[in-house]
The first five atom37 places (N, CA, C, CB, O) and aatype in JSON, in Angstrom:
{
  "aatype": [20, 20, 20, 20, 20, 20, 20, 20, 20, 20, 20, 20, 20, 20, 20, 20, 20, 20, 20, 20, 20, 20, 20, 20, 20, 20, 20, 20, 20, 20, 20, 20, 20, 20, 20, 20, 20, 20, 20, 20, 20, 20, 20, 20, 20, 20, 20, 20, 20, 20, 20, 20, 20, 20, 20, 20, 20, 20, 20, 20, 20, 20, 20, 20, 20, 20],
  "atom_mask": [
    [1, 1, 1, 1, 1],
    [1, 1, 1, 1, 1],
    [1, 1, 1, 1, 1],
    [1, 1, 1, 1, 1],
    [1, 1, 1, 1, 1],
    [1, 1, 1, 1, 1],
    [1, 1, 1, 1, 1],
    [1, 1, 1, 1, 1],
    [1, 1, 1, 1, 1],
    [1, 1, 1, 1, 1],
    [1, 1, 1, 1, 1],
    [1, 1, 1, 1, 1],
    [1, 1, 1, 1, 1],
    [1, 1, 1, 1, 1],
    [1, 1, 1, 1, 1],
    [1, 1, 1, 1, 1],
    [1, 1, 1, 1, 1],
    [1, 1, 1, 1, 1],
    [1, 1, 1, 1, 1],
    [1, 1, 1, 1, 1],
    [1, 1, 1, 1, 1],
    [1, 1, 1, 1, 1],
    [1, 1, 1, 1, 1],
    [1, 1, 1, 1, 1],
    [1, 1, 1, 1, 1],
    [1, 1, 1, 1, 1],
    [1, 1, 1, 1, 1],
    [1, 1, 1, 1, 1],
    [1, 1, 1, 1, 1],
    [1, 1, 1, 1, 1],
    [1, 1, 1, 1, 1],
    [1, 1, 1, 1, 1],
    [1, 1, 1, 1, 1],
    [1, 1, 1, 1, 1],
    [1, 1, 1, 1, 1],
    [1, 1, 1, 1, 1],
    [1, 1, 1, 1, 1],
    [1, 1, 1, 1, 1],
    [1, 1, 1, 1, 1],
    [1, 1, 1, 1, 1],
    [1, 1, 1, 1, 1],
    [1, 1, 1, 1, 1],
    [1, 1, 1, 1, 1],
    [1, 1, 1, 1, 1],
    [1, 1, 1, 1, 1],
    [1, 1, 1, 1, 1],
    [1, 1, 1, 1, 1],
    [1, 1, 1, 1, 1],
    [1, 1, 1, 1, 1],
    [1, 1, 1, 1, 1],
    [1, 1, 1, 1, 1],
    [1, 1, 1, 1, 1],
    [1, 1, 1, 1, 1],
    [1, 1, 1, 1, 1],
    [1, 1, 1, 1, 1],
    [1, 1, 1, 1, 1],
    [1, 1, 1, 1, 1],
    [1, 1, 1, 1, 1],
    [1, 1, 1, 1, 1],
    [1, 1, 1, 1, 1],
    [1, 1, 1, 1, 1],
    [1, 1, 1, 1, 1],
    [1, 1, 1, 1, 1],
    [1, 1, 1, 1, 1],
    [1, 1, 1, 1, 1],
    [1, 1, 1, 1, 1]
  ],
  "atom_positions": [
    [[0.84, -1.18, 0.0], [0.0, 0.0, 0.0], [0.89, 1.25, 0.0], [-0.96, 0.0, 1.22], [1.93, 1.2, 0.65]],
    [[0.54, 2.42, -0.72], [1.51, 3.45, -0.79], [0.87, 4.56, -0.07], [1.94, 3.82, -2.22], [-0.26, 5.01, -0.25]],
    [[1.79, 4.94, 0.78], [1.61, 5.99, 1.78], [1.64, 7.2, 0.65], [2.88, 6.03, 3.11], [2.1, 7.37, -0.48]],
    [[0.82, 7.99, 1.72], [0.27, 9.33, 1.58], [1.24, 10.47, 1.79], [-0.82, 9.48, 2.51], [1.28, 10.84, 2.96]],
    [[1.97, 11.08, 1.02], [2.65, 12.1, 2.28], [1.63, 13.71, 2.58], [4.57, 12.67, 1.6], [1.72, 14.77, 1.97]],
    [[1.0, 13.45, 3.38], [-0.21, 14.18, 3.81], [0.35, 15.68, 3.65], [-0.76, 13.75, 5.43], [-0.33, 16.65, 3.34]],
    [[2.31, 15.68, 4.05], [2.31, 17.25, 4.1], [2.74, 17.76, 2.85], [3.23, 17.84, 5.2], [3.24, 18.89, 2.87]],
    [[2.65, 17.17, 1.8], [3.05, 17.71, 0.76], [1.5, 17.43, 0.31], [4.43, 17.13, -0.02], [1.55, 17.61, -0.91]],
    [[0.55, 17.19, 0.53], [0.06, 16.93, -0.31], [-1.17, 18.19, 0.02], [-0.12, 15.41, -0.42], [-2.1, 18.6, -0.67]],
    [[-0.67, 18.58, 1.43], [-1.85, 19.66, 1.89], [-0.71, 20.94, 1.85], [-2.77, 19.3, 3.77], [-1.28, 21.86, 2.43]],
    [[0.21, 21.24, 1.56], [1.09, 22.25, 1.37], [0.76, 22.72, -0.86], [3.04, 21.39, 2.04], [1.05, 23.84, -1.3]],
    [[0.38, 21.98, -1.47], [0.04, 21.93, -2.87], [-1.11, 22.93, -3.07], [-0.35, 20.46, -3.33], [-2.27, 22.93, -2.66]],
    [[-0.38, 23.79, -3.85], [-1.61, 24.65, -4.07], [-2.72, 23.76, -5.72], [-0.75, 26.65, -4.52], [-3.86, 23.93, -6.17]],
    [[-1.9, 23.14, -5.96], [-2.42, 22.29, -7.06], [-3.92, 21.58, -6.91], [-1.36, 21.19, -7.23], [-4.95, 21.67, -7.59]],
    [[-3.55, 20.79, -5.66], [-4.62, 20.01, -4.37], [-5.87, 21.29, -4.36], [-3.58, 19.8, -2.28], [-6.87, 21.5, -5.05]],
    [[-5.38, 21.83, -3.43], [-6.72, 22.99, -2.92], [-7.59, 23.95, -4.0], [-6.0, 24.23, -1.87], [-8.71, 24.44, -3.84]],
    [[-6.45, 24.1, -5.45], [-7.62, 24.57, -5.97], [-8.86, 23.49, -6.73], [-7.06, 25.57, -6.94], [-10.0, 23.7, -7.15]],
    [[-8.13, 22.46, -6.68], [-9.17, 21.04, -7.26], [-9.92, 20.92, -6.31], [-8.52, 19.47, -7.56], [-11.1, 20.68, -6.59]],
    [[-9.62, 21.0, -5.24], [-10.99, 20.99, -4.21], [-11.98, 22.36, -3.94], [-10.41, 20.64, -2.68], [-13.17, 22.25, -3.67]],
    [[-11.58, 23.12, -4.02], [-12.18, 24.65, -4.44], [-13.08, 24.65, -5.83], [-10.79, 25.78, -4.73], [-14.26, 25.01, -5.83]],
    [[-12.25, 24.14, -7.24], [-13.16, 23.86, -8.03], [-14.33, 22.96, -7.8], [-12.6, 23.53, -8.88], [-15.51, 23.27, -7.9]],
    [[-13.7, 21.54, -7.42], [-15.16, 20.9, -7.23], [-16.25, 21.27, -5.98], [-14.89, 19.38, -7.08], [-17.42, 20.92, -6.13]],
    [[-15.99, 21.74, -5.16], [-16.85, 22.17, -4.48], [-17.44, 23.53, -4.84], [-16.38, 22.1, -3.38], [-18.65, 23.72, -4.68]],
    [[-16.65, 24.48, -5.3], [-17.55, 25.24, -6.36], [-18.88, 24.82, -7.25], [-16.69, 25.55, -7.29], [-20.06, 24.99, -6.96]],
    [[-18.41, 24.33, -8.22], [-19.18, 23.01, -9.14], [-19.93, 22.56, -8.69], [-18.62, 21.89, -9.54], [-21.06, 22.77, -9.13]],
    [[-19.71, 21.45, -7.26], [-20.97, 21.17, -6.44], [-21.89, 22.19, -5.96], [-20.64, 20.55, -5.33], [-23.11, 22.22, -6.11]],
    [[-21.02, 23.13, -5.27], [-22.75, 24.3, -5.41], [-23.7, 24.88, -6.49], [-22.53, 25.66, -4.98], [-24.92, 24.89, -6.35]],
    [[-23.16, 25.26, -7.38], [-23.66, 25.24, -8.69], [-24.95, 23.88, -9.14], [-22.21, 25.1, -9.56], [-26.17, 23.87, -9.32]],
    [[-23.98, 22.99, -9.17], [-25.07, 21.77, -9.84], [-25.82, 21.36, -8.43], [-24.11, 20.1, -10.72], [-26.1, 20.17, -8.37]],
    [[-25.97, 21.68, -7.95], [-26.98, 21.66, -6.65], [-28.29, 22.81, -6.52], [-25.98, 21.95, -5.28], [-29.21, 22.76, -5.71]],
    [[-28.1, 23.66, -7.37], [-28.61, 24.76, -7.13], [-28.33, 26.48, -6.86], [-28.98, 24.33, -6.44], [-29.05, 27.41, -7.25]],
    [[-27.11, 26.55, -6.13], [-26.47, 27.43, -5.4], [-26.14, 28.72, -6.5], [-25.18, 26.67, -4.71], [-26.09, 28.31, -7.65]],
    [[-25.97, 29.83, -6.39], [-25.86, 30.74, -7.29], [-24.46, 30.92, -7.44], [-26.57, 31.88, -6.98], [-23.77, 30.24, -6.68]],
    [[-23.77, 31.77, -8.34], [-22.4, 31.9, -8.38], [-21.51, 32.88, -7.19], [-22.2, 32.42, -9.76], [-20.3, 32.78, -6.99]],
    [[-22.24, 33.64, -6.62], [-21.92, 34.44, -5.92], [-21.75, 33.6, -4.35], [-22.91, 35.57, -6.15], [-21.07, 34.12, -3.47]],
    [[-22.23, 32.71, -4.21], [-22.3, 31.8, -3.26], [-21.08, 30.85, -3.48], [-23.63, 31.13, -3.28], [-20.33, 30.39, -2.62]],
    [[-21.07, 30.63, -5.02], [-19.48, 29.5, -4.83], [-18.21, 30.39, -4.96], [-19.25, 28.12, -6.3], [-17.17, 30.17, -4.34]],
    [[-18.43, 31.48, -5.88], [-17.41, 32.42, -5.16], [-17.16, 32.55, -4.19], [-17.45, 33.36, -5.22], [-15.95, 32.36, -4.11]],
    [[-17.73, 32.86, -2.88], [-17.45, 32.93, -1.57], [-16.65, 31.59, -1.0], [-18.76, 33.17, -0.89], [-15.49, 31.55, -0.59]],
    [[-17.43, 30.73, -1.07], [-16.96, 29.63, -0.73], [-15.78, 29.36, -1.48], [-17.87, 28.7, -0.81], [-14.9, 28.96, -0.72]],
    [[-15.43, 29.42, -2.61], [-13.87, 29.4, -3.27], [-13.1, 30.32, -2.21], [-13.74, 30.13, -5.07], [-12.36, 29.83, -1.36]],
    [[-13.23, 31.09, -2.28], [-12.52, 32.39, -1.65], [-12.14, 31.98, -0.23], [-13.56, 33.8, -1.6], [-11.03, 32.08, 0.31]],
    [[-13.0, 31.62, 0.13], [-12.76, 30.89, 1.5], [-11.48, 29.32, 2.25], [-14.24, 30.41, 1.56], [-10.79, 28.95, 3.19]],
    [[-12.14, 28.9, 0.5], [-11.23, 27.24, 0.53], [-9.75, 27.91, 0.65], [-11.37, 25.99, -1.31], [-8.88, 27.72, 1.5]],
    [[-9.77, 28.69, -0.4], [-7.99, 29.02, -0.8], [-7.76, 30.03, 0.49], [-7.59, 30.06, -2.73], [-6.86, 29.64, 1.23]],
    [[-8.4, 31.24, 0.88], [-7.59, 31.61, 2.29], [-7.56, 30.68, 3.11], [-8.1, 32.7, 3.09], [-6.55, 30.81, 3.79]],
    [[-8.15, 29.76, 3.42], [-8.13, 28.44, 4.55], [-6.44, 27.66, 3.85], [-10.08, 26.98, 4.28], [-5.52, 27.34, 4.6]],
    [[-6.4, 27.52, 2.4], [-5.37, 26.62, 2.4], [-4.14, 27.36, 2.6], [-5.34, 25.83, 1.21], [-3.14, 26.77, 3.01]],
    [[-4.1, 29.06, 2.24], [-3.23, 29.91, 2.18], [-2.29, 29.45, 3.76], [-4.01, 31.49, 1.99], [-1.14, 29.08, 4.02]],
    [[-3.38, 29.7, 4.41], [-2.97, 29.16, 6.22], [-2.65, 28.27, 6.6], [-3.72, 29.08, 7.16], [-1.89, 28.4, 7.56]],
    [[-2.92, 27.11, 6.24], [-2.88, 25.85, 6.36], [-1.26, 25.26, 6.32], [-3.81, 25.34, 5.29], [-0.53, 24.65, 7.1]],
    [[-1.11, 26.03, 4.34], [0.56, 25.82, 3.71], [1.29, 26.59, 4.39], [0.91, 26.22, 2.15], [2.39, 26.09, 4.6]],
    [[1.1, 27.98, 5.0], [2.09, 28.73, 6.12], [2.43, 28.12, 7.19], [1.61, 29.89, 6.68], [3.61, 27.95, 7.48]],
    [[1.31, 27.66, 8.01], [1.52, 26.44, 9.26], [2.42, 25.88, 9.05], [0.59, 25.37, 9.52], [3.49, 26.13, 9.61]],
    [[2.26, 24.84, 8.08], [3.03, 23.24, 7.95], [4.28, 23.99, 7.49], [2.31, 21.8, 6.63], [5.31, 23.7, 8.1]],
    [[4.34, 24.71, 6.72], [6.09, 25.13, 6.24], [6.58, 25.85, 7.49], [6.31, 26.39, 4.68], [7.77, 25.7, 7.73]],
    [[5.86, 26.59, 8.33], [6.5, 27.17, 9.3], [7.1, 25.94, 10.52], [5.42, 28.26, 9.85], [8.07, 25.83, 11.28]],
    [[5.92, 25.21, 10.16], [6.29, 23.95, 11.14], [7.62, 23.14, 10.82], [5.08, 22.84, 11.06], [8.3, 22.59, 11.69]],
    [[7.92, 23.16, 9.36], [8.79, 22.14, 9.19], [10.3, 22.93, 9.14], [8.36, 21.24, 7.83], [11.34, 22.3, 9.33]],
    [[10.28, 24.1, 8.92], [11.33, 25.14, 8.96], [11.44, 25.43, 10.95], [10.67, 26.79, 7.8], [12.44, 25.96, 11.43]],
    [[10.56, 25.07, 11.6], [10.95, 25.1, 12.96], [11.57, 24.28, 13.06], [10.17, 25.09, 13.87], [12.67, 24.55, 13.53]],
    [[11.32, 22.83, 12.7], [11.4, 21.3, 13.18], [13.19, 21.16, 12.34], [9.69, 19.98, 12.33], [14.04, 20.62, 13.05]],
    [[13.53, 21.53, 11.22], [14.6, 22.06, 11.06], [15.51, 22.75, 11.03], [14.65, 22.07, 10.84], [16.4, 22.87, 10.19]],
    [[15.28, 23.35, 12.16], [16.13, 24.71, 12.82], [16.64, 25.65, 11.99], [17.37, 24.36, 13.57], [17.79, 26.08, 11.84]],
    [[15.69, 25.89, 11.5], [16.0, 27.22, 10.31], [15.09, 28.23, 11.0], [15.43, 26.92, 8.38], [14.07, 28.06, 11.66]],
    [[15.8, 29.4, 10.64], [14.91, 30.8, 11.59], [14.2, 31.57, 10.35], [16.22, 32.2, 12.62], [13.51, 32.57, 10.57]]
  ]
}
C-alpha cells in the first residue's frame, strides 16, 4: 500500500484549488448561485493559504531554520 505524504500533499496549491473547483461546481449543480461559490472558493484558498504557512512554518521550525 503506498503511503500518503499528507504534508506535501496539503502544502500543494495544485490540491486545494481542485478541491475549491469541485466544491464550487458542487454548489452550482446543486442549485447554489455563483456568488455563493465564489465565496466559498474564496474561503477554501484563504483556509489553504494558512494551512501551507503552518506546515512550512512547522517544518522550517522542526529544522532549525529561523
Amino acid at each position: 500500500m503506498i503511503k500518503i505524504n499528507w504534508t506535501r500533499k496539503l502544502t500543494s496549491r495544485k490540491f486545494w484549488l481542485s478541491v475549491a473547483s469541485f466544491v464550487s461546481m458542487l454548489i452550482i449543480a446543486l442549485g447554489g448561485n455563483e456568488n455563493m461559490a465564489t465565496q466559498v472558493t474564496a474561503l477554501i484558498m484563504a483556509g489553504a493559504t494558512v494551512i501551507g504557512y503552518v506546515i512550512g512554518e512547522g517544518l522550517a521550525d522542526a529544522n532549525g531554520s529561523l
